[in-house]
C-alpha positions in Angstrom: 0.9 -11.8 -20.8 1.2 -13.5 -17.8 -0.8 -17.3 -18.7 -1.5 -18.4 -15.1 -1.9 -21.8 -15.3 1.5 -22.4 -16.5 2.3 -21.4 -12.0 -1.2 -22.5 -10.8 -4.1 -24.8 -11.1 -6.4 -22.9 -8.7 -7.2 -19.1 -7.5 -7.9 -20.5 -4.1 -5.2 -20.4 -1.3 -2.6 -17.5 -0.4 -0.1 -20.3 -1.5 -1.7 -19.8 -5.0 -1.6 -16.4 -4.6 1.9 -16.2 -3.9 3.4 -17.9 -6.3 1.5 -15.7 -9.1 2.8 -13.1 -7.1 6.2 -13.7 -7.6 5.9 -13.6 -11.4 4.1 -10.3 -11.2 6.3 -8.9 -9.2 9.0 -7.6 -11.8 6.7 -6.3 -14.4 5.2 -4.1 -11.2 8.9 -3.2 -10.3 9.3 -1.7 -13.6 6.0 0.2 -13.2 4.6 -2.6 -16.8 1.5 -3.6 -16.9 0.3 -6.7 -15.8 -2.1 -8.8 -17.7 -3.2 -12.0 -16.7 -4.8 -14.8 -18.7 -6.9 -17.0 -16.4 -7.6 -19.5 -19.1 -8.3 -23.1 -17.9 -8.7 -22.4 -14.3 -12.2 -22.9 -12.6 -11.8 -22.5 -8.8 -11.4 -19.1 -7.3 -11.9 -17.6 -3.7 -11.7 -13.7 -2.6 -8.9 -14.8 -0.5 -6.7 -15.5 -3.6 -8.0 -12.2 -5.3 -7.6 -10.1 -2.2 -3.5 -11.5 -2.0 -2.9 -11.3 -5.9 -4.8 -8.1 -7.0 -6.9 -6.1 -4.5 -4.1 -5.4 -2.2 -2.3 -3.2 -4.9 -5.5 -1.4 -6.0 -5.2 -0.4 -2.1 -2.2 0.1 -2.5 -1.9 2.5 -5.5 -5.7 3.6 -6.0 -8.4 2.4 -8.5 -7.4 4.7 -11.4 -3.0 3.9 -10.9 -5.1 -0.1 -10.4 -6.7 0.1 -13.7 -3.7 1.0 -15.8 -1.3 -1.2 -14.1 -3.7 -5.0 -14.3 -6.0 -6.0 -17.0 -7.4 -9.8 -15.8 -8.7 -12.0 -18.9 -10.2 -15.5 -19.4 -11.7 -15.3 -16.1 -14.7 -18.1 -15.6 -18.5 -16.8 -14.3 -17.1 -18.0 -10.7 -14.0 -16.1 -11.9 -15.6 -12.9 -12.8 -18.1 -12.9 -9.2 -15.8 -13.8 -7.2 -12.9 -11.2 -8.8 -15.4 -8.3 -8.7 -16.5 -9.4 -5.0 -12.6 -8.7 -3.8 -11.9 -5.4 -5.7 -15.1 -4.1 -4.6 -14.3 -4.8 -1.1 -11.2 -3.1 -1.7 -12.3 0.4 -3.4 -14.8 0.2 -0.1 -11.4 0.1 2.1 -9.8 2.7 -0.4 -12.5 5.3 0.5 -12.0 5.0 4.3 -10.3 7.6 6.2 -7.1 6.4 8.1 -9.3 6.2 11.7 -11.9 4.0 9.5 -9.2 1.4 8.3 -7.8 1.3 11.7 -11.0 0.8 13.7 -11.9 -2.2 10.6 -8.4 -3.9 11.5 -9.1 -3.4 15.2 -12.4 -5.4 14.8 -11.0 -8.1 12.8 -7.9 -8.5 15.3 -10.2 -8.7 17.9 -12.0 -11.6 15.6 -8.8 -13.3 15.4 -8.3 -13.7 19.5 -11.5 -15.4 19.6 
C-alpha cells in the first residue's frame, strides 16, 4: 500500500500528481496493483486525479482500471472530487476516435485564446 502522504501533502497540482506518480509507476510496470491510502490529506482537485488515476483508466479501460487501483482513506472532498475525474474519463473512454479528436481540437483551440 502506497500511504501518500509520506510523497505529498495535497492532491492539488500536476507537481503533486507527479511525484505519486513516480512511486506508482513500478507496481504498474509489473502489471501489481496499486492501492493508495489517502489518509490525512484534505485538499484535492480533478486536475490531480485526472494526472494520477484517470489517465490510465483511459488508458487501459474501466474493467483492466478497476483491478489494477483501489483508492482508500479518501475525505468527502476526496471522494466528489475523485468520482468527478473518473467519470469524466469513462465519458472520454466511450468516444469514438473522431469524438476524442474533435474534444482535443476544441480545447486546443481554448488554449490559443
Amino acid at each position: 500500500m502506497i500511504k501518500a502522504r509520506q510523497y505529498i501533502q495535497t492532491g492539488f497540482s500536476a507537481d503533486d500528481a507527479e511525484k505519486l506518480l513516480s512511486v506508482m509507476q513500478p507496481l504498474i510496470k509489473k502489471k501489481e496493483k496499486v492501492i493508495l491510502d489517502f489518509s490525512e490529506i484534505k485538499i484535492f482537485t480533478t486536475l490531480f486525479f485526472n494526472n494520477v488515476l484517470a489517465k490510465f483508466l483511459v488508458e487501459f479501460g474501466p474493467e483492466r482500471y478497476n483491478e489494477m487501483f483501489e483508492v482508500n482513506n479518501l475525505s468527502d472532498v476526496g471522494k466528489n472530487t475523485y468520482q468527478h475525474s473518473i467519470e469524466n474519463a469513462k465519458e472520454y473512454y466511450k468516444m469514438s476516435q473522431e469524438q476524442r479528436e474533435a474534444q482535443e481540437n476544441i480545447t486546443a483551440d481554448l488554449d490559443d485564446d
